[in-house]
C-alpha positions, 0 to 999 in steps of 0.5 A, spaced: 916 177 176 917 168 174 921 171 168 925 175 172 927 170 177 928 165 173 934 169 169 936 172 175 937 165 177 939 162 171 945 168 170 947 167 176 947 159 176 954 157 175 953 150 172 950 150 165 945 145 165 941 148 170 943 155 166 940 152 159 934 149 162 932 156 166 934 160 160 930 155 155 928 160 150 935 164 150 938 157 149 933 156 144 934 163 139 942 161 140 940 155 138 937 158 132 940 163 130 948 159 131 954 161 134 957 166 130 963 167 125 968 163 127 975 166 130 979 160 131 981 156 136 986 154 142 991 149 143 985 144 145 981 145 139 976 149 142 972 154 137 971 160 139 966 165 136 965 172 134 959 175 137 954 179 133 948 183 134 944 178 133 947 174 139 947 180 143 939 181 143 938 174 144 937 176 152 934 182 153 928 178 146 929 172 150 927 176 157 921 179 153 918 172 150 918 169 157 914 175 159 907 172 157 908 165 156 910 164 164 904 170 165 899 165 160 902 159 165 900 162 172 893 164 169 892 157 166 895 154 174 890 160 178 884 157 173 885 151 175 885 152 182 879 156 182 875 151 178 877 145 183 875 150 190 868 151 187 868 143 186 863 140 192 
């Protein structure tokens, strides 16, 4: 439910930090994978790149991976709030 919420905000966010730091892992596999073969670039000197499969999965993958993470990340949260409740 996290996972979800948090794409859904950061694909929807219209300013790109807020939309790297949401989409980390995304950020993170782009980062690691590369941008792609280069096409040209514009008037200003602006690369652009083809898209490749690769590229094409880092979402749904990216998706998949935060799944786990922020679920071991709220149980590790709900332990530590259970623990402190049974403090004296």
């Amino acid at each position: 439910m996290i996972a979800t919420i948090l794409h859904v905000i950061g694909l929807t966010v219209e300013n790109k930090t807020i939309t790297g730091v949401l989409l980390w892992q995304d950020t993170l596999f782009v980062y690691l994978t590369g941008p792609g073969p280069l096409l040209f670039r514009d008037a200003q000197g602006k690369a652009h790149y083809e898209g490749t499969p690769i590229l094409a999965l880092i979402l749904p993958v990216g998706y998949l991976v935060s799944i786990p993470i922020y679920s071991f990340v709220t149980f590790l949260f709900l332990k530590l709030l259970a623990r402190r409740s049974r403090l004296p």
